[in-house]
MDTraj code that builds the backbone (N, CA, C; nanometers):
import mdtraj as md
import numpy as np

residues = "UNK UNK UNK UNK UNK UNK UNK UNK UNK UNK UNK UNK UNK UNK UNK UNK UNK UNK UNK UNK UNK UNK UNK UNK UNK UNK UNK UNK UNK UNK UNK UNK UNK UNK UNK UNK UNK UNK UNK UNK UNK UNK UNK UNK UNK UNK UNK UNK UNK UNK UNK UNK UNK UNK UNK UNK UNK UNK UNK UNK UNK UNK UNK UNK UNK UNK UNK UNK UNK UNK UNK UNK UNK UNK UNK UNK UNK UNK UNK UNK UNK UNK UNK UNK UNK UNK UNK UNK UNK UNK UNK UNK UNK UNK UNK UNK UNK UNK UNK UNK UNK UNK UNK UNK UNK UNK UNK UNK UNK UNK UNK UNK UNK UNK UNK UNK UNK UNK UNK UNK UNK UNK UNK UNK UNK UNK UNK UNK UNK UNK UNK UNK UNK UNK UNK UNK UNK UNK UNK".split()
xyz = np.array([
    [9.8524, 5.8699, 7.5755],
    [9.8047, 5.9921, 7.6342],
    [9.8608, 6.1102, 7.5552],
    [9.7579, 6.2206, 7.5261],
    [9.8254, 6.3103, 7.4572],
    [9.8995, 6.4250, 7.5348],
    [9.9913, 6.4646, 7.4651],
    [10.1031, 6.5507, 7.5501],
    [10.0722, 6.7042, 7.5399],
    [10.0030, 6.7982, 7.6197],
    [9.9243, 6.9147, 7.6013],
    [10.0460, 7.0144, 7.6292],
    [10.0556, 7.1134, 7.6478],
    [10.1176, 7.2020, 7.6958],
    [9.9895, 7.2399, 7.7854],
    [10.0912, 7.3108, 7.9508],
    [10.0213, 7.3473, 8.0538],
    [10.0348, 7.4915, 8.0404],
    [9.9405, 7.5585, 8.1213],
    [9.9711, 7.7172, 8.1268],
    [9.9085, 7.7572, 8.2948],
    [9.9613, 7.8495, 8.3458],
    [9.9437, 7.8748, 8.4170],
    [9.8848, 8.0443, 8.3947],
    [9.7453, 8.0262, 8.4697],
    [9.6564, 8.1897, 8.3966],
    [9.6474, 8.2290, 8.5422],
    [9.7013, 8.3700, 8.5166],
    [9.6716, 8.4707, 8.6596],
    [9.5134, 8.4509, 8.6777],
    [9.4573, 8.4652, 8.7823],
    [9.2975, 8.5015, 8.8171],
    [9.2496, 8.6158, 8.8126],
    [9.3147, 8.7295, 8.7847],
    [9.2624, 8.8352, 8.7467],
    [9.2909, 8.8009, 8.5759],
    [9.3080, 8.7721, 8.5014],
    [9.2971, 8.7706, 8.3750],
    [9.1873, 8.7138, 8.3278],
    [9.1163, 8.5969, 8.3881],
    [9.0148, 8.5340, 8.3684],
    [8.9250, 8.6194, 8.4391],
    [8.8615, 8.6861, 8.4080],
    [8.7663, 8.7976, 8.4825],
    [8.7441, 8.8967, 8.3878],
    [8.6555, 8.9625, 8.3781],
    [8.5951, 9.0852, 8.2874],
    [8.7044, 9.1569, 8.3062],
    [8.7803, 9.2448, 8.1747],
    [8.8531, 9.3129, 8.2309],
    [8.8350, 9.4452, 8.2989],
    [8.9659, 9.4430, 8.3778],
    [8.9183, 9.5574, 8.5079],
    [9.0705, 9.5893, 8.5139],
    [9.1380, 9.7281, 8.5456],
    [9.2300, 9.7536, 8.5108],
    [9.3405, 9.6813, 8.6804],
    [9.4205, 9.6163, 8.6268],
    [9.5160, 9.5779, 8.7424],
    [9.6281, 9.7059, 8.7753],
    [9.6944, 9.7538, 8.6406],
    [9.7833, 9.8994, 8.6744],
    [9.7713, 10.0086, 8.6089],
    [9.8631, 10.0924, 8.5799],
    [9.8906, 10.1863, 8.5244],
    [9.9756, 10.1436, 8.4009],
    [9.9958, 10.1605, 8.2846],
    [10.0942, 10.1648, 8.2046],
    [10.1878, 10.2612, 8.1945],
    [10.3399, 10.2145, 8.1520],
    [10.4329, 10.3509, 8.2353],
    [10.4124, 10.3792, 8.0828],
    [10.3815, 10.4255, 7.9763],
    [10.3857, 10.4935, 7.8545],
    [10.3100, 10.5874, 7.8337],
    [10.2400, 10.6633, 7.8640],
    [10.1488, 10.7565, 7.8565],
    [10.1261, 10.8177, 7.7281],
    [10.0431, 10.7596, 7.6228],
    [10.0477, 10.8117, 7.4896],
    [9.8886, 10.8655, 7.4871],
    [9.7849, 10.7888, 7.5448],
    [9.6503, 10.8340, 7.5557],
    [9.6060, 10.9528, 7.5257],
    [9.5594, 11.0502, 7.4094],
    [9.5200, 11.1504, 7.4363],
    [9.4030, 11.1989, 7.5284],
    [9.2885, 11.0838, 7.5135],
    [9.1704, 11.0965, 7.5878],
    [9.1959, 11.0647, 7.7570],
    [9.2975, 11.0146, 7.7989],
    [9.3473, 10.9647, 7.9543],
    [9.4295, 10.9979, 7.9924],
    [9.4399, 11.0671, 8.1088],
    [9.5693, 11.0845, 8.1668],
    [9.6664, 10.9173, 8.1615],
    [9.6123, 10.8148, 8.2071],
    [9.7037, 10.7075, 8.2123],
    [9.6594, 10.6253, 8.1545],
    [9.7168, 10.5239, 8.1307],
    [9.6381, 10.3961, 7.9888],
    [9.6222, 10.2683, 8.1387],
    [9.5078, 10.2093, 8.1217],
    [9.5415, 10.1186, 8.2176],
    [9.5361, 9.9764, 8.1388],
    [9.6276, 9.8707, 8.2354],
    [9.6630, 9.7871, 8.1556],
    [9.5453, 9.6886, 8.2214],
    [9.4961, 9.5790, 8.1236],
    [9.4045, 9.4718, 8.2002],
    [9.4383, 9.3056, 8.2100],
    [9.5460, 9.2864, 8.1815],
    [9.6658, 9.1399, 8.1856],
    [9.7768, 9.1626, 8.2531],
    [9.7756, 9.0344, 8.3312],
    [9.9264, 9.0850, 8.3753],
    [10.0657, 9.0621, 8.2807],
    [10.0240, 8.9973, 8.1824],
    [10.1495, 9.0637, 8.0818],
    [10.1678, 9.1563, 8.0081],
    [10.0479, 9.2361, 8.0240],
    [10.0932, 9.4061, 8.0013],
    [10.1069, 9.4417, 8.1105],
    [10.0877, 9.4371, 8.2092],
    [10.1659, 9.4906, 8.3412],
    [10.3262, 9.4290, 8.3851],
    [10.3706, 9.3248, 8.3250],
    [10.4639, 9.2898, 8.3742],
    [10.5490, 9.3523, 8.2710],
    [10.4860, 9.3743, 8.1480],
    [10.5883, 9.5083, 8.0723],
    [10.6200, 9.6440, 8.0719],
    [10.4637, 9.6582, 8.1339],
    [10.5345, 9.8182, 8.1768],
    [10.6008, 9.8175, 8.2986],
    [10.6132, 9.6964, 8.3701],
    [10.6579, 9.6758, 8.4829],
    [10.8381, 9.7033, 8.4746],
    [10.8987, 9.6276, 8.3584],
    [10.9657, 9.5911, 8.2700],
    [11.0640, 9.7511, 8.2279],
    [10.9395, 9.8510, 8.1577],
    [10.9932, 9.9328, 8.1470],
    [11.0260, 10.0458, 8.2346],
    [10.9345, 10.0203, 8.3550],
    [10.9394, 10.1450, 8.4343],
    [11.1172, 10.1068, 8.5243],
    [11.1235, 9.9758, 8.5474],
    [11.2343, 9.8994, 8.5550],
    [11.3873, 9.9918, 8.5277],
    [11.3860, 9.9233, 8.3779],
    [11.5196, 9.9926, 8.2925],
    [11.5099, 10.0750, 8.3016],
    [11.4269, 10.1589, 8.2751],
    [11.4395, 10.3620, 8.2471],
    [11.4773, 10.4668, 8.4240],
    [11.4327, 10.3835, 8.5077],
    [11.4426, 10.4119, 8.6268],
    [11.5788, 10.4372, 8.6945],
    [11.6604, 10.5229, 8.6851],
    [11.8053, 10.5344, 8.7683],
    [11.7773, 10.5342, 8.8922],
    [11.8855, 10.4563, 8.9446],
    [11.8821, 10.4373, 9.0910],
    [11.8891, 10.5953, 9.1735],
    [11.8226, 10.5761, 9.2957],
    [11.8016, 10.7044, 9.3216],
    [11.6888, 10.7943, 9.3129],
    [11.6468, 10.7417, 9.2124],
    [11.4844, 10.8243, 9.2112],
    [11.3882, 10.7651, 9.2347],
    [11.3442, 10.6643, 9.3421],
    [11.2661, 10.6034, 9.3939],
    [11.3065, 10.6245, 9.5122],
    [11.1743, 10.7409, 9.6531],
    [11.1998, 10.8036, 9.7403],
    [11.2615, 10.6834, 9.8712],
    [11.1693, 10.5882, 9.7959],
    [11.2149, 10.4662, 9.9713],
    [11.2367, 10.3472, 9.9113],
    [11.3100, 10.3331, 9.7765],
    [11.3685, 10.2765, 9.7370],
    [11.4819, 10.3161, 9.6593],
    [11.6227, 10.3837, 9.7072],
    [11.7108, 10.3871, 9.5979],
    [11.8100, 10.3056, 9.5565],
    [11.7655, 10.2224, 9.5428],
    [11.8521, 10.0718, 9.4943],
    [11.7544, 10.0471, 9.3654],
    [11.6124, 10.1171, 9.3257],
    [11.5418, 10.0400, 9.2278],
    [11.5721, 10.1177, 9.1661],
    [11.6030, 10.0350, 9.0071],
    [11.6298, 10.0998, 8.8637],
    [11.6965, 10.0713, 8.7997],
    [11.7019, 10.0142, 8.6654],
    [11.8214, 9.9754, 8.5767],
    [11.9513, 10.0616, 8.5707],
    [11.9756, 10.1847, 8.6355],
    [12.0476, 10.3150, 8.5833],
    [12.0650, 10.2825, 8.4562],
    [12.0195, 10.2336, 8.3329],
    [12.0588, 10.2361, 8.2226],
    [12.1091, 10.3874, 8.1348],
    [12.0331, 10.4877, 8.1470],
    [12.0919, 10.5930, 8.1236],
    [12.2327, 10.6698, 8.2000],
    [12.2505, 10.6605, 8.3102],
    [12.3571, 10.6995, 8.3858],
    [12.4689, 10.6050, 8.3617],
    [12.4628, 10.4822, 8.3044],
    [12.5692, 10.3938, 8.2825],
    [12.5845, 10.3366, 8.1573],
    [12.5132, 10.3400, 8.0249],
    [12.5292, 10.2975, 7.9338],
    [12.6066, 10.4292, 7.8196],
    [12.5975, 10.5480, 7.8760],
    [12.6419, 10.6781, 7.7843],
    [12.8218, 10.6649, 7.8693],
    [12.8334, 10.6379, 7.9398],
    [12.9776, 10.6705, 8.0073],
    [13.0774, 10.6018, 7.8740],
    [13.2197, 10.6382, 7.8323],
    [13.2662, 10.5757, 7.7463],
    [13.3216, 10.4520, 7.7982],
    [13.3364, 10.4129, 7.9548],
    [13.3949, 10.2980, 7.9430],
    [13.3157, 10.1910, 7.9893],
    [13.1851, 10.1769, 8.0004],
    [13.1015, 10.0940, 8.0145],
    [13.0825, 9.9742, 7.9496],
    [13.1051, 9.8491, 7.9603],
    [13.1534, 9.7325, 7.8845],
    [12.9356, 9.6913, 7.8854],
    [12.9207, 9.6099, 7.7591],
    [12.7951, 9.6177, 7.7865],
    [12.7260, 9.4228, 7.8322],
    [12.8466, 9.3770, 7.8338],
    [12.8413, 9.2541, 7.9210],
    [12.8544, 9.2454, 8.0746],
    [12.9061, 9.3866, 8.1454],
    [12.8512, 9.3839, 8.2525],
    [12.7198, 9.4482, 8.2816],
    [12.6853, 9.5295, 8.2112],
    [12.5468, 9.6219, 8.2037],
    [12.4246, 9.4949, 8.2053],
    [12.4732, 9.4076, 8.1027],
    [12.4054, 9.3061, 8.0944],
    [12.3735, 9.2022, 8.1552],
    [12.4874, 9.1558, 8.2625],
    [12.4762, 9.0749, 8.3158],
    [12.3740, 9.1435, 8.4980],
    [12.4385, 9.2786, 8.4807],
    [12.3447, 9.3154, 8.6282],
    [12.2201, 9.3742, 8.5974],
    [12.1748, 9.3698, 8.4890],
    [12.0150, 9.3596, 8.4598],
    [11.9828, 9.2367, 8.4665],
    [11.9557, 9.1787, 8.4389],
    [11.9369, 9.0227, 8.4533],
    [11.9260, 8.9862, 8.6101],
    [12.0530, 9.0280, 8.6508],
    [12.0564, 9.0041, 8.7776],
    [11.9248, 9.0753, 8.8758],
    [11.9119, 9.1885, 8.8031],
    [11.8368, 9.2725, 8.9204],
    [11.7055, 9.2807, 8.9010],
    [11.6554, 9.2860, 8.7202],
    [11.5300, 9.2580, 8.6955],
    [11.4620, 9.0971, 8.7706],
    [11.5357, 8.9763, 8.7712],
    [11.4724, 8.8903, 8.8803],
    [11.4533, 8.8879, 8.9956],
    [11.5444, 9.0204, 9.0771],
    [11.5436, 9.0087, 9.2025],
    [11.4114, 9.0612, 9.2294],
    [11.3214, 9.2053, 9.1393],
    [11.2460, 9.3033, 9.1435],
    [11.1295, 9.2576, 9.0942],
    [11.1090, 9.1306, 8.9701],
    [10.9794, 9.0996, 8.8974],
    [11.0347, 8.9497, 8.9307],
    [11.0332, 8.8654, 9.0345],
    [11.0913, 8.7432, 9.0071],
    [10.9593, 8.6668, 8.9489],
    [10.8440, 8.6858, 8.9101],
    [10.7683, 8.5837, 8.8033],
    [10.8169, 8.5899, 8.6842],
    [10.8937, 8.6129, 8.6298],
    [10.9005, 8.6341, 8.4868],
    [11.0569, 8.5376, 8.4962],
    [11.0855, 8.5234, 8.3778],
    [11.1925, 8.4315, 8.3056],
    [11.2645, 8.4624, 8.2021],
    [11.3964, 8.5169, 8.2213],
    [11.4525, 8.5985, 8.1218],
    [11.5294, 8.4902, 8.0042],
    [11.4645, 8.4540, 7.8698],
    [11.5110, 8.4353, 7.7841],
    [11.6332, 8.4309, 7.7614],
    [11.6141, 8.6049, 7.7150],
    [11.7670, 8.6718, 7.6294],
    [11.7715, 8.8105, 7.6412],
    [11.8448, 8.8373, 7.6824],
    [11.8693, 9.0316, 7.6418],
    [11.9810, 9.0634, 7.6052],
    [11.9150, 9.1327, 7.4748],
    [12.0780, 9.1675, 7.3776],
    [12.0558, 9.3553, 7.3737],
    [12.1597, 9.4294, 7.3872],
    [12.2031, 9.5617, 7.4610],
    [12.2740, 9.5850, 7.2826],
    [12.2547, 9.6644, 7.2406],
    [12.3496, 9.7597, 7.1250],
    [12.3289, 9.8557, 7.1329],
    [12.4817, 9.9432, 7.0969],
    [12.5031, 10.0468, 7.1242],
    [12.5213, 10.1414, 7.0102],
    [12.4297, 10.2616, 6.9407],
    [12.4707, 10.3077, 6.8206],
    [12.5633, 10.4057, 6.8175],
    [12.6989, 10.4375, 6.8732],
    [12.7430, 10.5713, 6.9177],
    [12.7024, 10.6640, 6.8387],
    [12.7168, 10.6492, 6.7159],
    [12.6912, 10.7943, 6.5931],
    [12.5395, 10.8487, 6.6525],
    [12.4901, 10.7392, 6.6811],
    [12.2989, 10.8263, 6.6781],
    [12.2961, 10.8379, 6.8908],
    [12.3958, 10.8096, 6.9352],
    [12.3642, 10.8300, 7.0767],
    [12.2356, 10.7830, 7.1228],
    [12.2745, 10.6093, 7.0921],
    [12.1529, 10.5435, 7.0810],
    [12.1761, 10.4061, 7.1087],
    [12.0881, 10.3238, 7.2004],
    [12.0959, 10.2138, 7.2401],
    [11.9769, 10.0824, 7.2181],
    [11.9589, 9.9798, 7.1749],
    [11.8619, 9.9273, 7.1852],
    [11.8522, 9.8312, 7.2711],
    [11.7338, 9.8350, 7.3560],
    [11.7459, 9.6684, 7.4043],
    [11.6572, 9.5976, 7.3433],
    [11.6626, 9.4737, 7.3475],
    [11.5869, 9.3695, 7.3042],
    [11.5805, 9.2484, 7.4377],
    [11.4541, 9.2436, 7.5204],
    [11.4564, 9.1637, 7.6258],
    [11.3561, 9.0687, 7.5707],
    [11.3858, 8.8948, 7.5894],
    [11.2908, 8.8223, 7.5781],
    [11.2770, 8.7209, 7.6903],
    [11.1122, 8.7252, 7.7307],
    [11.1497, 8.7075, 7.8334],
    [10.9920, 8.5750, 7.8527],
    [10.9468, 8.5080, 7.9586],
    [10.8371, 8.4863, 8.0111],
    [10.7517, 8.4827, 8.1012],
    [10.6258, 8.4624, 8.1300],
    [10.5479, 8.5122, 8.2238],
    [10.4734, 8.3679, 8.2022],
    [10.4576, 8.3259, 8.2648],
    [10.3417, 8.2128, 8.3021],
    [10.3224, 8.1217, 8.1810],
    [10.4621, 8.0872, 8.1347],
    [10.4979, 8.0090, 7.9698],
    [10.4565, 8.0731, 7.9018],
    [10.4235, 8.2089, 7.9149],
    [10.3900, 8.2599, 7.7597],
    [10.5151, 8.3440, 7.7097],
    [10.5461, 8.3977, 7.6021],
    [10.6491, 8.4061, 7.5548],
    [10.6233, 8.5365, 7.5233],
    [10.7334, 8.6617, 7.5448],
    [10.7560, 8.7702, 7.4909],
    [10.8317, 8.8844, 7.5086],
    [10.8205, 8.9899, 7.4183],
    [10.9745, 9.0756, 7.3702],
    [10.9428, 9.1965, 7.4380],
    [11.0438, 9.2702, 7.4687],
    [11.0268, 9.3663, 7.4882],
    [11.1290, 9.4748, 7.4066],
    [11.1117, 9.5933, 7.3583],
    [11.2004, 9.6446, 7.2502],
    [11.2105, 9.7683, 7.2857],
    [11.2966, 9.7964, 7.3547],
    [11.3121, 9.9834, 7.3447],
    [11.4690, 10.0427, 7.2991],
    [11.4186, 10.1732, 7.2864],
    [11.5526, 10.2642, 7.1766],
    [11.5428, 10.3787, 7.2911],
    [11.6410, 10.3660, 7.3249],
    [11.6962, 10.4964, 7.4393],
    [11.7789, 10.5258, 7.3702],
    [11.8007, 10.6909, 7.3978],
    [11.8667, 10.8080, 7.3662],
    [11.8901, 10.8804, 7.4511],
    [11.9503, 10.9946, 7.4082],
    [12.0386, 11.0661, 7.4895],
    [11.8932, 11.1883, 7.5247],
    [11.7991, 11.1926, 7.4406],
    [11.7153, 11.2752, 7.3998],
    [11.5172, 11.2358, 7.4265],
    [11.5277, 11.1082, 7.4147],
    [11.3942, 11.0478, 7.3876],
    [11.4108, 10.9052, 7.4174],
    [11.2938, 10.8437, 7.3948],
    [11.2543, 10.6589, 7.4031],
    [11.1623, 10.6688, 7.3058],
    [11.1865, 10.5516, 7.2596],
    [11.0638, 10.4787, 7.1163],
    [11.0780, 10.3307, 7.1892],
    [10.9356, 10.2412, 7.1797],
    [10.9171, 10.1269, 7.1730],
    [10.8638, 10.0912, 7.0388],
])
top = md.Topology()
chain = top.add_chain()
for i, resn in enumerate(residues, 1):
    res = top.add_residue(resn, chain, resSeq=i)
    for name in ("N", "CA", "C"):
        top.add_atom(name, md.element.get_by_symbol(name[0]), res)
traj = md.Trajectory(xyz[None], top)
């Protein structure tokens, strides 16, 4: 018998696409919002709206948010605990997904951090990459 790999496909993906969210990146000139039509582009902007989010600024939720900015600029912030309570909290908040690996560096000179999250969604495999600053975000 041959040995296949299985996958498991959302039911809105198999369907004409039709937008399931919003994307938290707003680069669109022609759209106010980009909409996403997979749920693994939704489970990334899901992803990012996540990390960038300090606790506190979600009106009836202030427990949601990586505080990554409020806690990764402090000087005594060790980044193996930063690391370990993302992990922790991104499953509590997106529990379909499957966190790989997430590796956290810190550039002090450029007041600059990268993450690198790898992660999965329904066995499919993928990264997520952002550069926070004191100033801006790049993916």
């Amino acid at each position: 018998m041959l040995n296949r790999p299985t996958y498991r496909i959302n039911p809105q993906d198999k369907k004409q696409p039709k937008g399931i969210g919003i994307s938290i990146l707003f680069n669109n000139s022609t759209n106010v919002f980009n909409i996403t039509k997979t749920t693994k582009e939704q489970v990334k902007s899901n992803l990012i709206n996540y990390i960038l989010t300090n606790k506190g600024e979600r009106f009836f939720d202030p427990t949601f948010g990586g505080n990554l900015r409020a806690s990764l600029f402090e000087p005594d912030t060790t980044f193996d605990s930063v690391t370990t309570r993302l992990e922790t909290e991104i499953i509590a908040y997106i529990p379909n997904i499957i966190i790989r690996n997430l590796n956290i560096k810190k550039f002090s000179d450029q007041n600059l951090v990268n993450i690198i999250l790898d992660y999965s969604i329904n066995n499919q495999l993928d990264t997520l990459v952002l550069n926070v600053s004191t100033t801006n975000l790049s993916r």
